[in-house]
C-alpha positions in Angstrom: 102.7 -27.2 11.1 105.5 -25.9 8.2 103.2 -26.7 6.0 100.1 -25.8 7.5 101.8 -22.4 7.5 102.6 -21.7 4.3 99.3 -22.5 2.9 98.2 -19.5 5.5 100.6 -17.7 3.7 99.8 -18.3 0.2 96.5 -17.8 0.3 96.9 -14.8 2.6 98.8 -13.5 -0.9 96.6 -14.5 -3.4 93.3 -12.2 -2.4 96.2 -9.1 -2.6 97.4 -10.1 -6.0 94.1 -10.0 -7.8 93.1 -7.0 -5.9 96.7 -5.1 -7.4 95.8 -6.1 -10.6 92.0 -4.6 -10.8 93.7 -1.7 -8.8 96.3 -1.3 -11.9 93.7 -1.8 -14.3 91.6 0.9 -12.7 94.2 3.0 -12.9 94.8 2.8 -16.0 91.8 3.6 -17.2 91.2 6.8 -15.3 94.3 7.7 -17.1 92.6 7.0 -20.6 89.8 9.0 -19.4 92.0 11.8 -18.0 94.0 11.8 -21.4 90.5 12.2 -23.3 89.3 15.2 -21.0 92.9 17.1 -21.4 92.8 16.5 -25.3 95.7 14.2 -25.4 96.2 11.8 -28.5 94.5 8.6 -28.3 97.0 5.3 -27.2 98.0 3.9 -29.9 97.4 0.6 -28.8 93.6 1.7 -29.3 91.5 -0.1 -31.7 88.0 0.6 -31.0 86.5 3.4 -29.4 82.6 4.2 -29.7 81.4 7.1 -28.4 77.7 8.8 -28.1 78.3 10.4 -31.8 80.1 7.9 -33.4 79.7 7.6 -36.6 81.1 4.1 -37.6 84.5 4.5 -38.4 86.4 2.1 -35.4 88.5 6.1 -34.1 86.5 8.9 -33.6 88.0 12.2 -35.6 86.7 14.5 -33.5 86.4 14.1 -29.3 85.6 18.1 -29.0 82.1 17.1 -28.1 83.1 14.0 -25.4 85.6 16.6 -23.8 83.4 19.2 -23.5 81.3 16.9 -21.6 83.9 15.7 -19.0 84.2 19.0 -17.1 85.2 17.1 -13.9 86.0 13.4 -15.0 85.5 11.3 -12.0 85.3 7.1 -12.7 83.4 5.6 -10.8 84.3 2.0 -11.3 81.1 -0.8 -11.3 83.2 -3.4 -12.0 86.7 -4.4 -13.0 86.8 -8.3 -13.9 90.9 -9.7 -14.7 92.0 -12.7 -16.4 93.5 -15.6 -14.3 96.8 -15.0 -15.4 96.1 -11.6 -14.7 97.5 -9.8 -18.1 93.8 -9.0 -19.8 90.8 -7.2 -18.2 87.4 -5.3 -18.8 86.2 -2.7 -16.3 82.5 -1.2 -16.4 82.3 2.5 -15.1 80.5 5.4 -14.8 81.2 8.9 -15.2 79.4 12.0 -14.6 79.3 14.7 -17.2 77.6 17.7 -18.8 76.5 17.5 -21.9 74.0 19.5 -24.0 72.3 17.0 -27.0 70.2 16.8 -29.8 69.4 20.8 -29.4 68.5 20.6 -25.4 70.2 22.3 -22.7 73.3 21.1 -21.1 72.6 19.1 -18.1 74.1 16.8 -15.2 74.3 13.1 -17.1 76.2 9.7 -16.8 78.9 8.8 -19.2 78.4 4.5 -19.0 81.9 3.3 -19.9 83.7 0.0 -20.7 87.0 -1.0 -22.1 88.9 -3.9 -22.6 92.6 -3.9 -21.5 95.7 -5.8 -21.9 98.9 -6.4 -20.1 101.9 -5.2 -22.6 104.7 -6.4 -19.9 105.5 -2.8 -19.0 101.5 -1.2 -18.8 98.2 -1.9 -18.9 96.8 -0.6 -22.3 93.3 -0.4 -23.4 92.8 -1.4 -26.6 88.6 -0.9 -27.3 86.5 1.3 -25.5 82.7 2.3 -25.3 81.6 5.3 -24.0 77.5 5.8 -24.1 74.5 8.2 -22.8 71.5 6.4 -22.0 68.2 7.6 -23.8 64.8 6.7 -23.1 63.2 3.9 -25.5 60.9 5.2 -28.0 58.3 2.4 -29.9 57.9 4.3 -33.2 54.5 4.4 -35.5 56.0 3.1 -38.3 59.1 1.1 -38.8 61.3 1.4 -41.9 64.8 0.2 -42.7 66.8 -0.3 -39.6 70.4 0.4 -40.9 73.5 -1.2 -41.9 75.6 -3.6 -40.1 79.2 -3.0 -38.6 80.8 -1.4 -41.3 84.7 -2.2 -40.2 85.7 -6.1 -40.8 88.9 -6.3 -38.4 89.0 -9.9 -36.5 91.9 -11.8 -36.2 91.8 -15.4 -37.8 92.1 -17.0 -33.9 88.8 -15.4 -32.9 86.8 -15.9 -36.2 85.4 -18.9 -34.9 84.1 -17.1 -31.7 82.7 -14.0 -33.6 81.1 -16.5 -36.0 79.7 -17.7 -33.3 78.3 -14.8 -32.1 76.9 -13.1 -35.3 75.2 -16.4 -36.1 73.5 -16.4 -32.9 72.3 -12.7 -32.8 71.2 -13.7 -36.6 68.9 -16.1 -35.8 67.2 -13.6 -33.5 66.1 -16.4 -30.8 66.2 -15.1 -27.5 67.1 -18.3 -25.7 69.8 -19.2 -28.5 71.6 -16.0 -27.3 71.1 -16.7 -23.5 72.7 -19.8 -24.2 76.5 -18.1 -25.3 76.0 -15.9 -21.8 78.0 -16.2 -18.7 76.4 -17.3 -15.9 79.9 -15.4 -13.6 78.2 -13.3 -10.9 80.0 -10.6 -12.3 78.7 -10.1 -15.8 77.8 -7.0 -16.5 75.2 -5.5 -18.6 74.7 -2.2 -19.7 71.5 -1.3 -22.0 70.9 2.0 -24.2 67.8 3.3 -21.8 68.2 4.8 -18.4 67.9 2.3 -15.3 69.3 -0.5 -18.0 72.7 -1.9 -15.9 72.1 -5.5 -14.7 74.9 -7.2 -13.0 75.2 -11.1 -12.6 74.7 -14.0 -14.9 71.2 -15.0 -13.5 69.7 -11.6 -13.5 70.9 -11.1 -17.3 69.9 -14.1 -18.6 66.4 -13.5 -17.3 66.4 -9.9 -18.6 67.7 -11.4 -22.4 65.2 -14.4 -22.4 62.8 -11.0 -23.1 64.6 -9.4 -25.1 65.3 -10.3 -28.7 68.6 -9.0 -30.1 69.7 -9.2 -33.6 71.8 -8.7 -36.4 70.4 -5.8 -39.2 71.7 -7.5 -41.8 74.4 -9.9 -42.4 75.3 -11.0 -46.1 76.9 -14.8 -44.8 78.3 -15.2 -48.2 80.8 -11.9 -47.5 84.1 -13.4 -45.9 84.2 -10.3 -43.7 82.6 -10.2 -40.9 80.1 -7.2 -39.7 82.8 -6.8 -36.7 86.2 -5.7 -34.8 87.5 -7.9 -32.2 90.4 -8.4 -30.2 92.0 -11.2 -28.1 93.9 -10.5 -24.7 97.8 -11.9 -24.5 96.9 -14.8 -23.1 93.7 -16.1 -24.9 91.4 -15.8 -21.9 89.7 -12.8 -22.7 88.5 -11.0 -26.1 86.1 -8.6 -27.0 84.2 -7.4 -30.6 82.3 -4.4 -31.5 79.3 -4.9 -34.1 75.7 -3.3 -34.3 72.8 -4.8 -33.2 68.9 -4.3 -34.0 65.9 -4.8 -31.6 63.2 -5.0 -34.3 60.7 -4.4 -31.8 61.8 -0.8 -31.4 62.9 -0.5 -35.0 66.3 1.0 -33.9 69.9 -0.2 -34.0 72.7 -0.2 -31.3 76.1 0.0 -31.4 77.7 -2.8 -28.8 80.5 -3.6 -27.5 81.1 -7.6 -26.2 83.3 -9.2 -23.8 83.8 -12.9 -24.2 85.5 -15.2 -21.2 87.1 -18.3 -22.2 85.2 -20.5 -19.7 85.8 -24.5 -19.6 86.9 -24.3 -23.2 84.2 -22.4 -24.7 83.8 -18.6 -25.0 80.8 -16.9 -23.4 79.8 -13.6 -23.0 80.3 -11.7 -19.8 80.3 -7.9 -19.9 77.8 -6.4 -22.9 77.4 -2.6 -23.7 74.7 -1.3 -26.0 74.0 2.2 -26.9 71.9 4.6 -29.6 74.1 7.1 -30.6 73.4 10.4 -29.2 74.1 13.9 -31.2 75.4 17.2 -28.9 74.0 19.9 -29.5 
């Protein structure tokens, strides 16, 4: 019966543990939001951060325009997914805005966010962050060059392997090849450039991506840096990269932001972010 009771107990105190952690997480990140809107220096802990006008480099200069647009910052948290060990994390949110682009009005819009955090021992920091407004797909009349790739090679030598990975997949520009490096977690998360595009769940993405055909716009394999950022969490179970993407069907390119799981000894994709960048008026 002793024992019978303690398992009661543990697993009575497991549920709460996981749910402090996302809780901490979440905080966190409103925090990081918070500190945008009130013009406060980025963390320093911060390596990427994309926002609708970025312009490549891996720190925007200038977060006038994103301030302007968070008159009343409010996350709204889709999902927060932790590490086992509970000392790296993604959360996927969205927040509402104002913003006035590309010479139109300001109007009521949704900030999509995600951001990859890690456990320092003292506070949870976030160390790459995307920050996108959706716009509408446009197929063009003609199609020309579609841009350059990721112009900032930062990945550590543990996840070159994994990136390698990655860019070699989205290089061969085979939809079920990419499928293959997804996730099949429940919740995997998925945000697209155009309106409506969130998709939550391994099986609903994967049958999204088996239509879609993702690619790299240009990758010189002989170049010993890699068209990417990435980062690893503390404890190896979660990592993330930032490189562009092409969909040649649409002629356009996409910034993107990837989270990778360490699942059964291989690393698949479980949270994905993709965005055209977006100029304020």
């Amino acid at each position: 019966m002793l024992a019978f009771l303690m398992m009661i107990v543990v697993a009575a105190g497991a549920a709460p543990a996981a749910a402090g952690v996302e809780a901490d997480v979440t905080r966190a990140f409103a925090a990081f939001v918070d500190g945008v809107a009130a013009g406060k220096p980025l963390p320093a802990s911060l390596e990427v951060f994309v926002v609708p006008d970025h312009r490549g480099e891996p720190l925007p200069d200038d977060l006038g325009p994103v301030r302007a647009m968070l008159v009343a910052p409010k996350v709204k948290v889709l999902q927060v997914m932790a590490s086992a060990s509970g000392r790296s994390a993604w959360i996927a949110a969205e927040i509402p805005v104002r913003a006035a682009v590309e010479g139109k009005k300001a109007r009521a819009d949704v900030l999509r966010a995600s951001a990859f955090l890690a456990f320092d021992g003292a506070a949870w920091t976030v160390r790459a962050a995307h920050w996108s407004l959706a716009v509408k797909n446009v197929v063009p009349e003609m199609c020309g060059d579609t841009g350059a790739p990721w112009s900032v090679a930062d990945v550590p030598a543990a996840l070159i392997p994994a990136v390698t990975q990655v860019l070699q997949v989205l290089d061969e520009d085979k939809p079920a090849s990419f499928v293959r490096i997804m996730s099949d977690d429940k919740r995997a998360l998925v945000f697209g450039s155009a309106p409506k595009e969130t998709f939550v769940g391994g099986a609903k993405i994967k049958g999204v991506f088996k239509k879609w055909s993702v690619a790299l716009p240009g990758w010189d394999r002989e170049d010993p840096a890699l068209p990417a950022s990435a980062g690893v969490g503390p404890d190896g179970e979660l990592a993330w990269m930032a490189t562009r993407v092409t969909y040649f069907k649409l002629c356009d390119n996409y910034r993107a932001l990837l989270v990778m799981a360490k699942e059964k000894g291989a690393w698949k994709l479980v949270h994905q972010h993709y965005s055209e960048e977006v100029w304020f008026k």
